[in-house]
C-alpha positions in Angstrom: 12.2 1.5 20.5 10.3 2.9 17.6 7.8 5.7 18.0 5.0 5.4 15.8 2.4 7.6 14.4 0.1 8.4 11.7 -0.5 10.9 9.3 -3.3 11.6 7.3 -1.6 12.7 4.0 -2.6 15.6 1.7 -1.7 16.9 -1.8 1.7 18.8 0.0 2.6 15.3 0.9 2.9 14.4 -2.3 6.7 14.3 -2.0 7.7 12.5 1.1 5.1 10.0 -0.9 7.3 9.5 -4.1 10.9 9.4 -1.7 9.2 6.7 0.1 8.1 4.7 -3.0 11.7 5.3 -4.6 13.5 3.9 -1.9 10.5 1.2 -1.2 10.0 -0.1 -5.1 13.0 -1.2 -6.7 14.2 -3.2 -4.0 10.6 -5.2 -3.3 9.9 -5.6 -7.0 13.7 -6.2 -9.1 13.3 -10.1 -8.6 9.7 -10.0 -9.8 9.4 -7.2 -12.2 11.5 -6.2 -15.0 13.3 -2.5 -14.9 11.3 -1.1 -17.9 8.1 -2.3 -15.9 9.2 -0.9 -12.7 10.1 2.6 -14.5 6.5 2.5 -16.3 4.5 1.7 -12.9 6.7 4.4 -11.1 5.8 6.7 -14.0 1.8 6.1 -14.3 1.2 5.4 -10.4 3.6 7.3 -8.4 4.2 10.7 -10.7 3.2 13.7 -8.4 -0.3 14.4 -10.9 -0.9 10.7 -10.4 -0.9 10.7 -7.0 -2.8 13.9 -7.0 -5.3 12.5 -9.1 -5.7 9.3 -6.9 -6.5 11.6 -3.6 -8.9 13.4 -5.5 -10.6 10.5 -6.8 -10.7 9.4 -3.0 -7.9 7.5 -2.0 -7.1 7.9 1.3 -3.0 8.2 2.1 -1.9 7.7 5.6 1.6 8.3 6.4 4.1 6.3 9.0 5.9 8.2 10.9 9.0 7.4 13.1 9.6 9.7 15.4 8.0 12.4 13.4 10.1 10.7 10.0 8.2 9.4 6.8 9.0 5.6 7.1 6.1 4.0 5.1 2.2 4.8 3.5 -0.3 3.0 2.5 -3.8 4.6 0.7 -6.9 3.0 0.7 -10.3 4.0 -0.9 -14.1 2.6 -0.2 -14.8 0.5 -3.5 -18.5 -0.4 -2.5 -20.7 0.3 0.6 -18.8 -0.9 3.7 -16.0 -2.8 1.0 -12.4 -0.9 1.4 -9.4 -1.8 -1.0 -5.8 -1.6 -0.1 -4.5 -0.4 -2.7 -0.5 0.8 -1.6 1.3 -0.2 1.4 5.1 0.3 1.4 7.6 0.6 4.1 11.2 1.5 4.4 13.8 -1.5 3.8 15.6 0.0 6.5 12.1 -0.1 8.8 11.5 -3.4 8.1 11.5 -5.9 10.8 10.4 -3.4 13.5 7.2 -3.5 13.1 6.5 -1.0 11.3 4.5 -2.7 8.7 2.3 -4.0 11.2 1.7 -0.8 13.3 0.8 1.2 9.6 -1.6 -2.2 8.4 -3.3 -2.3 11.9 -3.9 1.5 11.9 -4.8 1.5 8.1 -7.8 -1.1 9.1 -8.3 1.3 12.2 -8.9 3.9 9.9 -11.5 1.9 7.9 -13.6 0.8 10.5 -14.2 4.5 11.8 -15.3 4.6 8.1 -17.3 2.4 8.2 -16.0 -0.7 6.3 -16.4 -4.0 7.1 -13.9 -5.7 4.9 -10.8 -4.9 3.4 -9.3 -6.0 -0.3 -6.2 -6.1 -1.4 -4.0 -7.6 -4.3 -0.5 -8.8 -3.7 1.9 -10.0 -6.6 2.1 -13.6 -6.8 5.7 -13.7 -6.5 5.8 -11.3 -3.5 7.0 -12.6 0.1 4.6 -9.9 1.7 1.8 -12.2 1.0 2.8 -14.2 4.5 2.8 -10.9 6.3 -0.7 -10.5 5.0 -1.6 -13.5 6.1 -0.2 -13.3 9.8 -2.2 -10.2 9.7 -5.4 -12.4 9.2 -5.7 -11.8 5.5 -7.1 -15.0 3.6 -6.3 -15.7 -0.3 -9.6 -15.5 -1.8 -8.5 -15.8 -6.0 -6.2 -14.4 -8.4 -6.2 -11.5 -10.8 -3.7 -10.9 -14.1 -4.2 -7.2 -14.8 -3.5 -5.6 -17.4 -1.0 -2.4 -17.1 0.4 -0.7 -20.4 1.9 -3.3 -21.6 2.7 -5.1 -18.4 1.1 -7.7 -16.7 0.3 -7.9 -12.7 -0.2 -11.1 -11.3 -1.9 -11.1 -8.3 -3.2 -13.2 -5.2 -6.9 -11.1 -4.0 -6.9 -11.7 -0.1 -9.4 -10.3 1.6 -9.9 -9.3 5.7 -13.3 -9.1 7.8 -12.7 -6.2 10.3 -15.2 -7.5 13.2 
């Protein structure tokens, strides 16, 4: 039976962050996303001054643990008054299926309602099976976004959540 918890994370977590994403990346995104693309994203979003940059812009991290083990993060950051976006949420491979996706999604949203949000965003690739995860968790397709990254495009479905 897993043991879950939840760490808030800080700059000095910046590599349990990056090992996470490496192990979590390649395998979600190969079918979707060419190499070069993947290497690009992993370079401009996950390099360790990124990442730094993103916390200090406001981005909250929150770490899964697993019996005190890094199995999954997500980071979020208030967008507007009351309005949070989801911006990462990864898990393991190897965590997947024990609910540990749903423990770090339900905490995530825990964490924004003590902060005071009222909704949650987020933007999952259109090609991505975590969209019906989303929606199990109550998350309802509300458009689509193309955006633009270097010279990559991210196709997106925007689902949003009320946190009542």
């Amino acid at each position: 039976m897993p043991s879950f918890s939840i760490k808030h994370a800080a700059i000095a977590d910046i590599p349990e962050i990056i090992s996470i994403q490496e192990k979590t990346w390649e395998p979600t995104y190969r079918s979707i996303l060419s190499q070069e693309q993947i290497q690009y994203m992993f370079e401009k979003i996950y390099a360790a001054d990124a990442l730094a940059k993103q916390m200090e812009e406001g981005q909250q991290f929150l770490i899964l643990l697993n019996e005190g083990q890094p199995e999954g993060f997500s980071a979020v950051a208030e967008e507007e008054p009351g309005t949070f976006k989801l911006h990462k949420i990864y898990v393991l491979p190897s965590a997947q299926g024990s609910g540990a996706g749903k423990y770090l999604l339900t905490e995530t949203e825990n964490y924004i309602r003590l902060a005071g949000g009222k909704t949650i965003l987020l933007n999952v690739n259109r090609y991505n099976n975590a969209k019906s995860f989303y929606e199990k968790m109550g998350y309802l397709t509300i458009g689509e976004k193309d955006i633009a990254i270097g010279p990559y495009w991210m196709n997106d479905y925007i689902l949003e959540k009320r946190l009542d």
